[in-house]
N, C-alpha and C positions, 0 to 999 in steps of 0.2 A: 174791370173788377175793382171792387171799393178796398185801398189800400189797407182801413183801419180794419175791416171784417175780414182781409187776408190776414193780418198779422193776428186776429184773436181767435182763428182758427187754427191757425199752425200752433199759437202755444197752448190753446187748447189740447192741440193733437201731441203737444211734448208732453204736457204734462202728465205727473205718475198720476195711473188709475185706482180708481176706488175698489179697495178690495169686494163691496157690496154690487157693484158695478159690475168686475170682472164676475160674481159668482151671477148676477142676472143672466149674463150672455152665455155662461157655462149653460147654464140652466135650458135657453131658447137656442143651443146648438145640440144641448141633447135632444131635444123637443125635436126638429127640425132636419137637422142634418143627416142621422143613421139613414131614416126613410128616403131622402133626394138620392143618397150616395147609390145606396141599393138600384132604386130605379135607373139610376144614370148607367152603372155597373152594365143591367140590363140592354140598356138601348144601347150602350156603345159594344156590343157582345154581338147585338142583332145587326151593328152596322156593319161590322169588322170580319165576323165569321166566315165570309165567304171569299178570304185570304188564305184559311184553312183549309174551306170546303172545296175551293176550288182544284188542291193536290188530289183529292178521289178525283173528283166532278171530271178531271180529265180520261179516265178510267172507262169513265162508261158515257159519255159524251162528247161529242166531237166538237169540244169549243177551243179555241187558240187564247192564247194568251191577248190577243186585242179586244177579245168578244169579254175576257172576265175586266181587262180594265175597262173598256166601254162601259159593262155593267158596272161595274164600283162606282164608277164617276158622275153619272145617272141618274143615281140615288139623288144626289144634289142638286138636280134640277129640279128635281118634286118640292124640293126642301126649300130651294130659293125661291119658287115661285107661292108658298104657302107659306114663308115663315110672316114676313109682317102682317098680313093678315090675321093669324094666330094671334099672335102678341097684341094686337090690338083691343082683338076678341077678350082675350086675357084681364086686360086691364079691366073692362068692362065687366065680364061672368066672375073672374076670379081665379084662382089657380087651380082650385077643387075640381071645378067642372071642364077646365082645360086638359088635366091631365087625366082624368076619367075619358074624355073622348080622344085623347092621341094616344096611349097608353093602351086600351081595349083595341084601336084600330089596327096600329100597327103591331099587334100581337098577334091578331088573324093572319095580316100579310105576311110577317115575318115568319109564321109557322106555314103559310100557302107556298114558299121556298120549295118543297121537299118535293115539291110537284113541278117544277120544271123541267122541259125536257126540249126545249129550242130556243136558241136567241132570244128570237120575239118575247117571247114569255118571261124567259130572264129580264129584259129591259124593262118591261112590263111592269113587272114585281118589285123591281129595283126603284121605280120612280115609284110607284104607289107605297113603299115601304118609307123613300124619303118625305113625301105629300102630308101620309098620315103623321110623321113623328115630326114635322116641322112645327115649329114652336113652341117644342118642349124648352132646347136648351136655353136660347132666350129666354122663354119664361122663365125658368130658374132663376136665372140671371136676375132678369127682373126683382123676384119673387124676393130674395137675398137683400136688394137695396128699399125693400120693406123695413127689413129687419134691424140690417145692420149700416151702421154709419158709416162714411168713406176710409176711415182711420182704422178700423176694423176688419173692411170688405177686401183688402189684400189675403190675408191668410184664409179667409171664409168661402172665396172662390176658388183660390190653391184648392181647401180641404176639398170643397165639392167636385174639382175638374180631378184630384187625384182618384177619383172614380173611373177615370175615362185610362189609368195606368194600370189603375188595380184587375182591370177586365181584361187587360193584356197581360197582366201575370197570370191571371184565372185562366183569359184563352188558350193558352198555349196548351198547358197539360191538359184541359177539359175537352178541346177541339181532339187533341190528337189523340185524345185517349175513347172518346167516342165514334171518332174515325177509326179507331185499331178493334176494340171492344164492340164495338155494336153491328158492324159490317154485317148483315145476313141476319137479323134478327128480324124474324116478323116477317124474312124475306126481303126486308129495305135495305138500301144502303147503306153505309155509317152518316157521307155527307146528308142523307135524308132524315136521321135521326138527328144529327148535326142544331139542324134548323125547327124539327117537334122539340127537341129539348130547350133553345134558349130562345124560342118563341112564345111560347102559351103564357111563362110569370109575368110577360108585362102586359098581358090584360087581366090577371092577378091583382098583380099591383097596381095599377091602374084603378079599382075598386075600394082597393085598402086606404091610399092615397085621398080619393074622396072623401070617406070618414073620417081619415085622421089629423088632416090637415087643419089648417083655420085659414084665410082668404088675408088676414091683417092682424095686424096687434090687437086692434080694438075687438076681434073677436074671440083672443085666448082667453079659454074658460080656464085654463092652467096658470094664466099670472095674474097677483092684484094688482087693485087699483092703481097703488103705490107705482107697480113695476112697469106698467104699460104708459104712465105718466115719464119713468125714467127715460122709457124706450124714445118717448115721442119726441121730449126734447132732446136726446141726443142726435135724433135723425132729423133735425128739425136745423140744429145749431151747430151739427161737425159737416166742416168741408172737404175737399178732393183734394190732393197735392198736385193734380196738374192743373194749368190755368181751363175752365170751361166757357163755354158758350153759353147767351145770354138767352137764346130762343123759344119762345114760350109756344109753338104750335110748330106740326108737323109739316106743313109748310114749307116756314122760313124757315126747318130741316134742311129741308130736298133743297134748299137754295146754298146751303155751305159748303165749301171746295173742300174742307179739314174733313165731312161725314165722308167722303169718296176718295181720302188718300188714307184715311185710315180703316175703308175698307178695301183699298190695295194693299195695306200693309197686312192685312187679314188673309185677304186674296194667296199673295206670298208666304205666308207663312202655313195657312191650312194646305194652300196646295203642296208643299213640302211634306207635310206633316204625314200627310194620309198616304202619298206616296210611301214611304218609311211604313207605315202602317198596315198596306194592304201586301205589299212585295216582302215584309220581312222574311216570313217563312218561305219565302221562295229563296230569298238572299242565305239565309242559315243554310236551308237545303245545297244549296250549293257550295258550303265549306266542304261537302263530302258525307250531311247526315242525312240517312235516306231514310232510318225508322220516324214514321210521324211523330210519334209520341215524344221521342228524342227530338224533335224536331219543336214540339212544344212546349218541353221543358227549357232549350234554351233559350226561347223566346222568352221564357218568364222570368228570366234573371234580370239582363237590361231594366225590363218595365218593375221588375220590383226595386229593383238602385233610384228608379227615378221617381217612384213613389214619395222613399223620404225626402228626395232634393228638391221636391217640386214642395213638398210643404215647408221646408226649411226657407225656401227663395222666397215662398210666398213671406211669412212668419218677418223674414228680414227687411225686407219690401216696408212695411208697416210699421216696425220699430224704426229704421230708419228715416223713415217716412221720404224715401224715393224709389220712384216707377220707374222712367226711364232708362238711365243706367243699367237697371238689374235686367231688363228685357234686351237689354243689347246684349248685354253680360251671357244672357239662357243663350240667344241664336248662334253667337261667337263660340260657346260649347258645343252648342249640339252638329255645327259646322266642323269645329277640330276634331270632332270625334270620328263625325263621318268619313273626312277625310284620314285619319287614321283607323277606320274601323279598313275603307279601301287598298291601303296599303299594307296591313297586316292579313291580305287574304291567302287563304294557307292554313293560316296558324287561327285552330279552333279556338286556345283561350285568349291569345291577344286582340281577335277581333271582338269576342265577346267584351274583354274590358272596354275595349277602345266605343264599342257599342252602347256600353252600359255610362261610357262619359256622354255621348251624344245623347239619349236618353235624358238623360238631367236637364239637358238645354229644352231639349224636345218639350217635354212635358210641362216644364216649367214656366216657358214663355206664354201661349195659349191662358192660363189665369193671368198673368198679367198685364197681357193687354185687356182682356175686358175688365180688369180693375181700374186700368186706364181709363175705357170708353165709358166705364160706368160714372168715371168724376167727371169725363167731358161735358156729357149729357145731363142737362138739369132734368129736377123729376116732370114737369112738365111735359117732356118729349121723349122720355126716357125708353117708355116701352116700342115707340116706331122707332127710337133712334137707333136701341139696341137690335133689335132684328133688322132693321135694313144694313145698317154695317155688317151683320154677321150671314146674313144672305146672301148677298154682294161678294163677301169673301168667300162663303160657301161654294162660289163656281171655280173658285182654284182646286176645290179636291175634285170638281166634275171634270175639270181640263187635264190634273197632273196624272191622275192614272192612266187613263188613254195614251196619253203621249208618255210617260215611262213603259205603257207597257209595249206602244209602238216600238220604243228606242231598243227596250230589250229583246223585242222578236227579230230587229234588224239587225242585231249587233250579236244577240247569241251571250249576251253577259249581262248584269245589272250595274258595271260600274259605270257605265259612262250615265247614268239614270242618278247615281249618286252626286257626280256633279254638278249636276241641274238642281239637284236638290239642295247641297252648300250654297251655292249662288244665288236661290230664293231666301234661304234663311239671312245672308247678309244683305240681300237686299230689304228685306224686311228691318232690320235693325237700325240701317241705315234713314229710310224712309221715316221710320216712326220718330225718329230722333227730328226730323226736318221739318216733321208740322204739329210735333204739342212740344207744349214747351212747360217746364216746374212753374208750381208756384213759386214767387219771390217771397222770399223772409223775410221779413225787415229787423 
């Protein structure tokens, strides 16, 4: 990397911003962000649900706790196997017509849920649910390093992934309260209404999205000329805080060791993640709360505490202008928490604090590594780079459900599941720290 275009990036990136400046990007995050945030809201509501659904689903279905993590984990194999492909497409059609056809898709399968009634069919749904909504989040990802320069792109994927926390504060009371409330209506189930309710908006939105969107700078009818000029050279002339690769084709990608240890460090860290994610409400239930709704209220505490930390870590991330650090800093929380969420079990408010620290790490790390990969990756490669790391990683939530929810049918408790889980987040921490390294200041 050219020492002098490091050093006049970084004081670039020190220096105070133009008040004209900050109100452009005010301007293209209101433009922008409400609608992604929504949609994401959505898909991670559709991923996650059946964390929920599955406390009825065992009611009136004879599935074991292996057959719902087999299904959760699943999902991710439609997802790895369809996501660079997506992204690729992406680059080419654009993001209009990308999330018009994952968005309508997966809003059919996601609402075809209500209709399960064997394994097969679960699994079924489960990968075609992953398939269709593969290369959404990528895209996003993508879509963002359009917009915003690397100096900026810390807080911007904070805001957007704080989507994927705020759906966990929404699930909880929303799941349990249509699970309590709607059970026998129309003769359905609740978990059946469960899956019509937070299926059908995102083929909704998915519609809306088409129309409202714009594909690039160059095509907002909403900024002048002036402002899409600003736009260009800052995305043109701000660089990454961690050192990137020089690789101009997808290719000489697939040939670098650093795209496949930082999609272990992915690996590790989603499969922790979703563990925590799909077993919560099973973990709460077992402090002793057996009303669902109660069940889903306190799941919305944790995810609302990590709401604001994850946008804070991001926010800090960027003014300090360091990555690294702060992503070791999220896994070492969301690991002491865990381990303190274990040892306070019992005690209903202590675990919730102790949860609600884990939470902050949780939530928080996940945008900062793709902050990361997003500076690793020059725009050249950007779009397979970003989805084959995140694909790749993607098979740690197909693996960790299965095998936590083995550990739990064998063991009869979720804590030995929570260890597994500490010990992927510091491994993750660990790893990422071993293969990027800062830009050097001079």
């Amino acid at each position: 990397m050219n020492p002098v275009a490091t050093h006049s990036a970084v004081a670039n990136a020190m220096a105070p911003r133009d008040a004209g400046v900050e109100a452009l990007y005010s301007k293209v995050s209101w433009r922008l962000m409400p609608l992604l945030i929504v949609c994401y809201i959505i898909a991670f509501l559709d991923r996650i649900n059946i964390g929920y659904a599955q406390l009825q689903m065992k009611q009136t279905l004879a599935f074991s706790d292996a057959v719902y993590g087999l299904g959760a984990g699943i999902f991710f194999i439609g997802y790895f196997l369809f996501e660079v492909p997506s992204n690729l497409m992406l680059e080419r059609i654009g993001v209009r017509k990308t999330l018009l056809r994952i968005m309508c898709c997966w809003g059919v399968v996601a609402t075809a849920m209500m209709f399960v009634t064997t394994p097969i069919l679960f699994y079924v749904l489960r990968f075609l649910l992953g398939a269709f909504e593969a290369g959404f989040f990528p895209g996003i990802i993508l879509y963002l390093t359009f917009w915003y320069p690397p100096a900026r792109r810390g807080q911007m994927i904070a805001l957007f992934m704080a989507a994927t926390t705020v759906a966990s504060v929404i699930a909880g009371p929303l799941c349990g309260g249509i699970l309590k409330f709607m059970d026998g209506v129309n003769g359905w189930h609740g978990w059946q209404w469960l899956f019509v309710v937070q299926g059908l908006p995102a083929s909704v939105l998915g519609i809306v999205a088409y129309f409202y969107l714009q594909d690039k700078v160059e095509d907002a009818h909403w900024l002048s000329a002036a402002e899409k000029k600003t736009l260009r050279d800052q995305l043109e002339h701000d660089q990454g805080l961690v050192e990137g690769t020089a690789h101009r084709s997808f290719w000489q990608l697939l040939r670098d060791p650093k795209v496949y240890l930082l999609s272990l460090v992915y690996f590790l860290l989603l499969g922790a993640t979703y563990t925590m994610i799909f077993w919560l409400p099973t973990l709460i239930k077992g402090w002793g709360v057996s009303d669902l709704l109660r069940v889903g209220l306190y799941a919305a505490i944790p995810n609302l505490v990590g709401v604001f930390g994850m946008v804070w870590i991001g926010r800090s991330s960027d003014r300090q202008k360091e990555r690294r650090w702060h992503f070791v800093a999220c896994v070492l929380i969301a690991a002491v928490g865990l381990g303190l969420t274990t040892a306070t079990q019992g005690n209903l408010v202590a675990s919730l604090a102790a949860l609600s620290l884990a939470v902050i790490g949780i939530a928080s790390a996940t945008p900062l590594f793709f902050t990361i990969t997003s500076e690793y990756l020059p725009k050249e490669v950007a779009a397979g780079g970003i989805a084959l790391i995140s694909s790749l990683g993607n098979l740690g939530a197909a693996v960790s459900p299965a095998v936590t929810g083995a550990i739990n049918t064998a063991t009869g408790s979720p804590v030995y599941s929570m260890y597994l889980v500490m010990a992927l987040y510091v491994g993750a921490g660990l790893l990422l720290l071993a293969c990027v390294r800062a830009v050097r200041r001079a």
